[in-house]
N, C-alpha and C positions, 0 to 999 in steps of 0.2 A: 463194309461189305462190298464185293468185287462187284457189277455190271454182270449181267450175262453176256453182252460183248467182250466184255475184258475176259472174263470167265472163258469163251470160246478162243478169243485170240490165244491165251496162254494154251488151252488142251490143244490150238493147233500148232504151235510153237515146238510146245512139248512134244509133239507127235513128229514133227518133221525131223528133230534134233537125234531123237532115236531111229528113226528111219534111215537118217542119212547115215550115222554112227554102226550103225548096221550093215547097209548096204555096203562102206569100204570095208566090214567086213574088222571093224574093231571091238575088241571085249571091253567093257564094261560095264559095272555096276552103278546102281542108283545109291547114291548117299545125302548127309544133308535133310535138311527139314522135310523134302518130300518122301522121301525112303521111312518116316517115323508113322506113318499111316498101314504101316505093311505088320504093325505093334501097336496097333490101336490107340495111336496118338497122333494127333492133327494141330499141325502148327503151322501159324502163316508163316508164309517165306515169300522172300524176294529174289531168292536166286537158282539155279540150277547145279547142284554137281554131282560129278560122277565122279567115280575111280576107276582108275586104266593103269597103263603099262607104260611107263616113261619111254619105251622106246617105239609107242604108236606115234610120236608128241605132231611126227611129220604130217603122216594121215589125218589125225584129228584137226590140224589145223588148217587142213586143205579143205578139209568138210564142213568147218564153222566159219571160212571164210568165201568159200561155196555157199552158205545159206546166208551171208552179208554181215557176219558176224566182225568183229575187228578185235585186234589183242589189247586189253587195257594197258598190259606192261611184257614188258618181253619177259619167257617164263623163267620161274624160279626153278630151284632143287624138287622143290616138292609140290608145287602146284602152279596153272596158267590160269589167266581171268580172262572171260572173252565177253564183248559188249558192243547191242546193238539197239540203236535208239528205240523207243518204246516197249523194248523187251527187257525178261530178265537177265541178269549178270548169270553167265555159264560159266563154272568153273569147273576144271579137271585135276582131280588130286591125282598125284604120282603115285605107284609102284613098282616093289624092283617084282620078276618075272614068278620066285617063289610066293612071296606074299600073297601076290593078286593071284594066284594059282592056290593055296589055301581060302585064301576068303569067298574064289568062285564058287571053288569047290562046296562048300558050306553054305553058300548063299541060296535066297530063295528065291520066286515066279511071283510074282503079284502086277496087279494092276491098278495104274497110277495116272491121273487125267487120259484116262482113254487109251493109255499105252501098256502093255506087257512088259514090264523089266524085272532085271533078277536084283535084288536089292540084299546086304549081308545078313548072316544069319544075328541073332537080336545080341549073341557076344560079341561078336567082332562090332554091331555098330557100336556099343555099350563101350569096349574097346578105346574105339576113335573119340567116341566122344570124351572117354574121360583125359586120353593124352590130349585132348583141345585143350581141354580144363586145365591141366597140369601148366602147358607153355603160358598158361596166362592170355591167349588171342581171344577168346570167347566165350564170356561168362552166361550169353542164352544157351550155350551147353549143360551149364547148371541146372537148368527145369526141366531141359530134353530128359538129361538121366534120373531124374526126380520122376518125373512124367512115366518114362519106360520104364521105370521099375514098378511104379506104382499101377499100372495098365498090365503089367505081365505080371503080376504076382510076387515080387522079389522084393528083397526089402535088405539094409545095407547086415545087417547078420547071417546072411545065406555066404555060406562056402565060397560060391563060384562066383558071387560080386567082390566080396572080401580079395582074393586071386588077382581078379581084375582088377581093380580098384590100385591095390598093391605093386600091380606088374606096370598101369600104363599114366598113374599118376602117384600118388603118395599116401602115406598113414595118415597124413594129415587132412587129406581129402575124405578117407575112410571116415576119421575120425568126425567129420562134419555130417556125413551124411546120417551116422549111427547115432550124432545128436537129434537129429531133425527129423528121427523115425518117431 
């Protein structure tokens, strides 16, 4: 269990990261363990990320190196990791201008350590989460969509998981989840 120091430091961390992201006046959204709260499921995390527009990549990295933030590795196609000692790992996942302009669109307001962000609506996280699954990078994805289905009422027989399931990872992922209901 966190400190209520530690606990403060992160809600003011959080609170600056969005502030500053804000203020240059860059869209994104909340994704990631902390965005799973907005769907009645709370999962520790050690990191931060959002989704943007790969062509902010300039601004966002003016404003995270503005708050003493540093690049862990110079960024990828699809994602930058930024890190600054006692803090969490920030990370920015890419998109191209229609996507992220769909998932804004769709996305919701909630409030997350003390901040107001719009975090995606619970398909598109459902989405994200199952194409992590599929690449194979991240199997605590695994309980995320277990968790959010199981907290929102869904379960792997409904229509529109089926869909997804099918569209962002495989039959065979279906097939796992339809076992485990």
């Amino acid at each position: 269990m966190e400190s209520n120091d530690s606990t403060t430091e992160r809600v003011e961390e959080f609170t600056r990261l969005v502030h500053g992201l804000r203020a240059a006046g860059i869209p994104f959204l909340l994704v990631g363990g902390l965005s799973l709260s907005a769907y009645h499921y709370e999962r520790t995390t050690h990191d931060i990320d959002f989704y943007c527009l790969r062509e902010r990549y300039a601004d966002l990295d003016e404003v995270l190196k503005g708050l003493g933030y540093q690049l862990l590795h110079e960024p990828a196609e699809l994602y930058v990791r930024y890190v600054q000692n006692g803090r969490d790992i920030v990370d920015f996942i890419f998109a191209n201008e229609a996507t992220f302009a769909q998932m804004e669109a769709s996305s919701r307001e909630t409030t997350v350590l003390g901040a107001s962000v719009r975090v995606p609506c619970l398909e598109h996280l459902l989405a994200m989460k199952l194409f992590a699954l599929e690449q194979g990078r991240r199997l605590k994805d695994l309980g995320d969509i277990a968790e959010l289905m199981r907290a929102n009422g869904m379960n792997a027989n409904d229509p529109q998981f089926e869909k997804l399931c099918l569209k962002y990872a495989s039959e065979r992922w279906l097939k796992f989840f339809r076992e485990c209901s």
